[in-house]
C-alpha positions in Angstrom: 79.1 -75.1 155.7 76.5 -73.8 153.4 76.5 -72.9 150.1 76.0 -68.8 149.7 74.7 -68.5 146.5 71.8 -71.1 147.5 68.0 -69.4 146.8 65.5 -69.7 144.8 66.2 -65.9 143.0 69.6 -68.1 141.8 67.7 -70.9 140.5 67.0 -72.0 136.8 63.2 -72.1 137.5 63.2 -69.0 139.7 60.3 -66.4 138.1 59.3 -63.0 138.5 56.6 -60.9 137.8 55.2 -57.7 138.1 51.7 -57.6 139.1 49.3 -54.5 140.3 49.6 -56.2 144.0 53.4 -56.1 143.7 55.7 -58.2 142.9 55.1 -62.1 142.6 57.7 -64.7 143.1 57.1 -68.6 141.4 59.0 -71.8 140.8 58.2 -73.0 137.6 59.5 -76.4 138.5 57.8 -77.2 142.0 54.4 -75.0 140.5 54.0 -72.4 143.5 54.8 -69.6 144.8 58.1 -68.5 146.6 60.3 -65.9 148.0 63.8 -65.0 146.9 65.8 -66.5 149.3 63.7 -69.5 150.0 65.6 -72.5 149.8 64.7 -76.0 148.3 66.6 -79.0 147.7 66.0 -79.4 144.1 68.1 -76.0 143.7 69.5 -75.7 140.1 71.4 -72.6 139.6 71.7 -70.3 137.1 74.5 -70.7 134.7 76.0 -67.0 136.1 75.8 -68.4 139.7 77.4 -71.7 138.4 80.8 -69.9 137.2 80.8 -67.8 140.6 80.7 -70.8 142.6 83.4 -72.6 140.9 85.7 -69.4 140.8 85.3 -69.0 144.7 85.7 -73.0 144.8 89.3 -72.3 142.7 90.3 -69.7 144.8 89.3 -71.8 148.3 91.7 -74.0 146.7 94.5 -71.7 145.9 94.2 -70.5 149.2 95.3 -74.0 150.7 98.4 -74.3 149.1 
Protein backbone atom coordinates (compact mmCIF):
# COMPACT_ATOMS: atom_id res chain seq x y z
CA UNK A 1 0.00 0.00 0.00
CA UNK A 2 1.15 3.49 -0.54
CA UNK A 3 1.87 6.12 1.65
CA UNK A 4 -0.96 9.07 1.33
CA UNK A 5 0.81 11.91 2.45
CA UNK A 6 3.64 11.12 -0.25
CA UNK A 7 4.25 14.55 -2.71
CA UNK A 8 6.45 16.81 -3.34
CA UNK A 9 3.97 19.84 -1.73
CA UNK A 10 4.78 17.54 1.70
CA UNK A 11 8.37 17.55 1.20
CA UNK A 12 11.15 19.56 3.16
CA UNK A 13 12.57 20.92 -0.18
CA UNK A 14 9.14 21.48 -1.65
CA UNK A 15 9.09 25.51 -2.90
CA UNK A 16 6.60 27.86 -4.08
CA UNK A 17 6.41 30.96 -5.79
CA UNK A 18 4.41 33.41 -7.16
CA UNK A 19 5.38 34.64 -10.43
CA UNK A 20 3.41 37.00 -13.10
CA UNK A 21 2.95 33.53 -15.26
CA UNK A 22 1.41 31.89 -12.24
CA UNK A 23 2.44 29.91 -9.85
CA UNK A 24 5.89 28.07 -9.98
CA UNK A 25 6.65 24.81 -8.28
CA UNK A 26 10.70 23.73 -7.44
CA UNK A 27 12.66 21.16 -5.44
CA UNK A 28 15.31 22.80 -3.90
CA UNK A 29 17.08 19.59 -3.40
CA UNK A 30 16.86 17.77 -7.00
CA UNK A 31 17.25 21.68 -8.58
CA UNK A 32 14.11 21.70 -10.96
CA UNK A 33 10.96 22.25 -11.31
CA UNK A 34 7.92 20.15 -10.07
CA UNK A 35 4.28 19.83 -9.47
CA UNK A 36 2.51 19.29 -6.19
CA UNK A 37 1.81 15.84 -6.18
CA UNK A 38 4.70 14.63 -8.06
CA UNK A 39 6.37 11.98 -6.37
CA UNK A 40 10.20 11.17 -5.92
CA UNK A 41 12.00 8.76 -4.05
CA UNK A 42 14.13 11.02 -2.02
CA UNK A 43 10.77 12.31 -0.30
CA UNK A 44 11.50 13.95 3.06
CA UNK A 45 8.44 15.24 4.67
CA UNK A 46 7.67 18.03 6.44
CA UNK A 47 7.83 17.89 10.16
CA UNK A 48 3.67 18.50 10.28
CA UNK A 49 3.20 15.56 7.77
CA UNK A 50 5.79 13.53 9.94
CA UNK A 51 3.34 13.66 13.21
CA UNK A 52 0.30 12.93 10.90
CA UNK A 53 1.76 9.84 9.65
CA UNK A 54 2.78 8.39 12.89
CA UNK A 55 -0.71 9.31 14.54
CA UNK A 56 -2.55 7.34 11.61
CA UNK A 57 0.41 4.65 12.09
CA UNK A 58 -0.81 4.61 16.09
CA UNK A 59 -4.20 4.41 15.37
CA UNK A 60 -3.68 1.44 12.41
CA UNK A 61 -2.25 -0.08 15.34
CA UNK A 62 -4.94 0.38 17.85
CA UNK A 63 -7.24 -0.71 15.45
CA UNK A 64 -5.55 -4.36 15.36
CA UNK A 65 -5.98 -5.05 18.84
Amino acid sequence: MGNRFHACASCLHFRASRTEQGMKYHCSRLGYETKPNFQFNCWSPKENVRKLMEKERGNDRENLH
